[in-house]
N, C-alpha and C positions, 0 to 999 in steps of 0.2 A: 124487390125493386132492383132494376138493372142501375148496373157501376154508370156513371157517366163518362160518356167518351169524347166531352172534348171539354177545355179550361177554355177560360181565360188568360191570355198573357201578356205581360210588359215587355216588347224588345226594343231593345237600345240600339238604333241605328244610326252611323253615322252622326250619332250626338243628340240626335233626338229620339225622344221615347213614343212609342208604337206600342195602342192597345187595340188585341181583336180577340176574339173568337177563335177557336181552332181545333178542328178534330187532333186528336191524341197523334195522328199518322200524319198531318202534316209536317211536310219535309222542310227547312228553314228556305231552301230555293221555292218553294211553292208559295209561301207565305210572301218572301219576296218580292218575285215576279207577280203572283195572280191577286195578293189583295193589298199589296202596296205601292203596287207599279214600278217597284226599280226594277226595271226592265235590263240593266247592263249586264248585271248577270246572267249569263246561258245556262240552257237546259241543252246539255249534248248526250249525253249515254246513259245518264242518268243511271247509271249504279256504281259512279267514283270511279270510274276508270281513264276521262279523260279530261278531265280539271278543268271545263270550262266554266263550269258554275263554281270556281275559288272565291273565297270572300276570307278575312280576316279576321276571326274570333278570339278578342282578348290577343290581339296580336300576332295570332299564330294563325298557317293555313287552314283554310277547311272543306272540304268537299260539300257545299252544301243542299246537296241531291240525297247525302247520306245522313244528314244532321235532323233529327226531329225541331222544330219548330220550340215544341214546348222543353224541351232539354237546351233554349238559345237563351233562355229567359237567366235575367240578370246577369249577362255578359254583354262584350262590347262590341258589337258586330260592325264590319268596317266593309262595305263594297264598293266596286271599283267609282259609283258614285259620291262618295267619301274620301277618296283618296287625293284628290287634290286639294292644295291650300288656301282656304278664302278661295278669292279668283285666279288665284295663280296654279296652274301643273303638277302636282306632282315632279321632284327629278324623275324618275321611272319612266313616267306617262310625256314627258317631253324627251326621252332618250329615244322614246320607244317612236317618236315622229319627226325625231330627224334621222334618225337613221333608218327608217322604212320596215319597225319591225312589227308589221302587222300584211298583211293582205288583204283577207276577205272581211279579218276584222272580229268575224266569230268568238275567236279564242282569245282574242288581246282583253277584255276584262280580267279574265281568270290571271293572264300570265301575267298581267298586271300587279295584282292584287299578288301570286304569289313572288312575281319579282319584289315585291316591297319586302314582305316577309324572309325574304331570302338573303337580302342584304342585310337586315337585322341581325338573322340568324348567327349567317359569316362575322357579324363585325363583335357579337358575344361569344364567338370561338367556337360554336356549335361546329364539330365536323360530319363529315359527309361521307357517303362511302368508298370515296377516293381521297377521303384526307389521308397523307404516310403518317402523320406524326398527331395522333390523337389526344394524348399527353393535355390536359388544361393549362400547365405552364408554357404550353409551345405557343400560346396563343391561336388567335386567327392564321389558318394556312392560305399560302397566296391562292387570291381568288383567278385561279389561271381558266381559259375557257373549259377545259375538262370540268373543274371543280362548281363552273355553272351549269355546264350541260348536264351533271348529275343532279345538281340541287333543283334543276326545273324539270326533271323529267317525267313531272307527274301533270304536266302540262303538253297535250297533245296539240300541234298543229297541222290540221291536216294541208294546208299548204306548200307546207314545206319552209315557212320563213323562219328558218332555227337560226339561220346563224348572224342576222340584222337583230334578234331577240337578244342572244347570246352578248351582241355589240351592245345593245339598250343597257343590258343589266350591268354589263364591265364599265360602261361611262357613269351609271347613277352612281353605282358602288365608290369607284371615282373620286365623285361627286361628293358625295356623303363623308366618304373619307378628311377632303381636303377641305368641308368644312367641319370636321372635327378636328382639325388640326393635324389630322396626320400626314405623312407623307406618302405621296401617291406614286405606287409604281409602275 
């Protein structure tokens, strides 16, 4: 008797749980988009090189063109249709529309989803490849546009709107900060 080639699986989306069916090769974006209709995530390149299809797994980015479906299971999968609160925005997702950082619009899920992730990151001191002072007691290094345009650079725009992006992420970060009490520089 041939192995079987697809489960069943429970994904946690955005807070609710999603059971289907699924060959072993389905990608977490194909699951997604084709049999659960969140559509806000893109399918661009589809082999992780230009981060439109970003979604947040258990918190952290993920490329979900390159994610199997059945390896999502009992994780916390967060897409850009998750990411705002109740009725209200996201900071991210209201940065990113006052200050125009979107265009065609394509890409702004992904950069969405990994701007959220990226201010997390920053503000657990995670550095970057242009942090100088890596050191865990140096803390979070100032999030200067350099240190965003690095942390998003797995996020392609083919528009060109980097640097209204760049703006979105420095206000939410901002943002986030000055409601954690800190001091915003």
């Amino acid at each position: 008797m041939a192995p079987s080639t697809s489960s069943t699986v429970t994904l946690d989306i955005n807070g609710e749980k999603h059971t289907l069916s699924v060959d072993h090769r389905t990608t977490l974006l194909d699951a997604l988009r084709e049999r659960l209709d969140l559509t806000g995530t893109k399918k661009g390149c589809d082999q992780g090189q230009c981060g439109a299809c970003t979604v947040l797994v258990d918190g952290r980015r993920t490329v979900s063109c390159l994610q199997l479906a059945v390896a999502a299971e009992g994780r916390e999968i967060t897409t850009v249709e998750g990411v705002a609160e109740g009725g209200r925005l996201h900071p991210v997702q209201q940065a990113f529309l006052d200050l125009d950082g979107f265009q065609c619009g394509y890409c702004t899920p992904g950069q969405i989803c990994s701007a959220v992730a990226v201010i997390e990151e920053h503000a657990a001191g995670w550095p970057s490849a242009v942090t100088d002072d890596v050191r865990p007691e140096a803390g979070p290094p100032p999030l200067t546009p350099e240190e965003i345009r690095e942390r998003m650079s797995g996020n392609l725009c083919r528009c060109g709107a980097y640097a209204p992006i760049a703006e979105a992420v420095a206000r939410a970060a901002a943002q986030a900060r000055a409601g954690a009490g800190e001091a915003v520089a």
